[in-house]
C-alpha positions as CSV (number, residue, x, y, z in Angstrom):
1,X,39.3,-5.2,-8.8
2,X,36.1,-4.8,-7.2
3,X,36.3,-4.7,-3.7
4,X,39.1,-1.9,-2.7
5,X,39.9,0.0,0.3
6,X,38.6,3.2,-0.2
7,X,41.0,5.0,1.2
8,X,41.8,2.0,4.1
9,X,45.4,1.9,4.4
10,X,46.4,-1.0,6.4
11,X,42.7,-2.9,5.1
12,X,44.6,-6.8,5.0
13,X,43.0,-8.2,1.4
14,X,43.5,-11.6,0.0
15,X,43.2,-13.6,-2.5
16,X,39.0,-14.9,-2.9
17,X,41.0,-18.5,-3.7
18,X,37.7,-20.8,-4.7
19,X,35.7,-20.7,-7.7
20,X,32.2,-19.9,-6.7
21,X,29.6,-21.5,-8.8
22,X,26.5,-19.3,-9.3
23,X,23.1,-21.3,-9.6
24,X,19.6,-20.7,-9.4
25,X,19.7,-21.6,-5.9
26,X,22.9,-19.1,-5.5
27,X,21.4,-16.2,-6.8
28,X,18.3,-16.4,-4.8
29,X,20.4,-16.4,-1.7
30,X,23.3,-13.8,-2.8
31,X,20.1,-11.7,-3.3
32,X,18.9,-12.4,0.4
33,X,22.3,-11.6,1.3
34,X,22.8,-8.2,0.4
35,X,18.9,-7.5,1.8
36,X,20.4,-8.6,5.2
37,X,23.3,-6.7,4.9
38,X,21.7,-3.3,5.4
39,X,23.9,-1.5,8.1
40,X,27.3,-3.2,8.7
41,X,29.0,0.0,9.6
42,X,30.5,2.3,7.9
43,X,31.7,1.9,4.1
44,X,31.5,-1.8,5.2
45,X,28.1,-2.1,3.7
46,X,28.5,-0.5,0.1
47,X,31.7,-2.8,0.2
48,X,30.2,-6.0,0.9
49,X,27.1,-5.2,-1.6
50,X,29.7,-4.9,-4.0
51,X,31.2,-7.9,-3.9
52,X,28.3,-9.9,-3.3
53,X,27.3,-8.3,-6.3
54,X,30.2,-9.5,-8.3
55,X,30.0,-12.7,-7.5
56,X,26.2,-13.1,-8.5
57,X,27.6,-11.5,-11.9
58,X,30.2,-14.0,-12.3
59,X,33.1,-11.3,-12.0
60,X,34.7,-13.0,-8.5
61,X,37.5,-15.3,-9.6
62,X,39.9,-17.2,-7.4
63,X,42.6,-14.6,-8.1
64,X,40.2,-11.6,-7.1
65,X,41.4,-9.8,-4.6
66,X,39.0,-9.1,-1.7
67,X,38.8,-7.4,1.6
68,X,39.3,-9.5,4.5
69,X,36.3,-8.3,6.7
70,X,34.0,-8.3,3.7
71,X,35.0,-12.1,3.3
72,X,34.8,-12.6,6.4
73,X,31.0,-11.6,6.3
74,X,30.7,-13.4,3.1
75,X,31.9,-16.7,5.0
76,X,29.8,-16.6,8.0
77,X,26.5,-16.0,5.3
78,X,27.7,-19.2,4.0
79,X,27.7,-20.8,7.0
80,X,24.4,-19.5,8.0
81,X,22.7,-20.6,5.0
82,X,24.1,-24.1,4.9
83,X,23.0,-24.7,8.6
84,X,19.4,-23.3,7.9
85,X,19.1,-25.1,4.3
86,X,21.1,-28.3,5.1
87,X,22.8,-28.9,8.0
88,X,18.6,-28.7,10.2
89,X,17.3,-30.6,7.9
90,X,14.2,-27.7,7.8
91,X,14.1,-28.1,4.1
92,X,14.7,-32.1,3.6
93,X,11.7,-32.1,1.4
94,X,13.4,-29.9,-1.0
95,X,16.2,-31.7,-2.3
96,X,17.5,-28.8,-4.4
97,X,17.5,-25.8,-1.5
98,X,19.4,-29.0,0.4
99,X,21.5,-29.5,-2.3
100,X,22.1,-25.8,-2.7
101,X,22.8,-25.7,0.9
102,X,25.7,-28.1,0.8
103,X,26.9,-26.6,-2.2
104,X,27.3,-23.4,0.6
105,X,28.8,-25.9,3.0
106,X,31.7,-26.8,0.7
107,X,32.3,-23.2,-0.1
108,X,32.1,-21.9,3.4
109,X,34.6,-25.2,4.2
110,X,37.0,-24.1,1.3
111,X,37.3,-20.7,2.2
112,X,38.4,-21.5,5.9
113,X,40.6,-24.3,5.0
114,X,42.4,-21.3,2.6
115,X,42.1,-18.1,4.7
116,X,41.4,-20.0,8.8
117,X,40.7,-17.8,11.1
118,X,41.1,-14.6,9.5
119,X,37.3,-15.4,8.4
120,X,36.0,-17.2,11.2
């Protein structure tokens, strides 16, 4: 759909199997996301971009099928945001960038609990 090999043979895709909810918070940080993701090697970038796009627009469904190492990046952004926004406590005093980061938490929890460690 929107994340394809481009020209990859053997690229392993799977299922994206969570729904994603896309909040204020969310598109602040899928935003940051793609800004970090500036050289990832390769088509890996333009891939990942695109998909991180999709999601902010609301176009990633469970059934969308996705490459594994560009949701394998998408995990471990997760997981980096949730430590940073929840699991440090830096932001206590803001209870909705803490509530945003355990939103990540679940997400990031539900997507290793599907795909294990093909994402870790």
């Amino acid at each position: 759909m929107f994340i394809h090999n481009h020209g990859e043979t053997d690229m392993q895709q799977v299922k994206f199997g969570i729904k994603f909810t896309v909040n204020s918070y969310a598109c602040g940080e899928l935003d940051q996301f793609i800004e970090c993701a500036e050289d990832l090697g390769g088509d890996l970038t333009q891939r990942y971009h695109a998909f991180v796009e999709a999601v902010a627009d609301r176009k990633v469904k469970p059934s969308t099928l996705v490459d594994i190492d560009v949701l394998s990046i998408f995990a471990g952004d997760l997981k980096n945001r949730a430590n940073i926004d929840y699991l440090e406590g830096h932001w206590d005093h803001e209870p909705n960038i803490v509530k945003g980061g355990k939103m990540f938490l679940g997400r990031y929890n539900a997507l290793t609990k599907l795909h294990g460690s093909a994402i870790q």
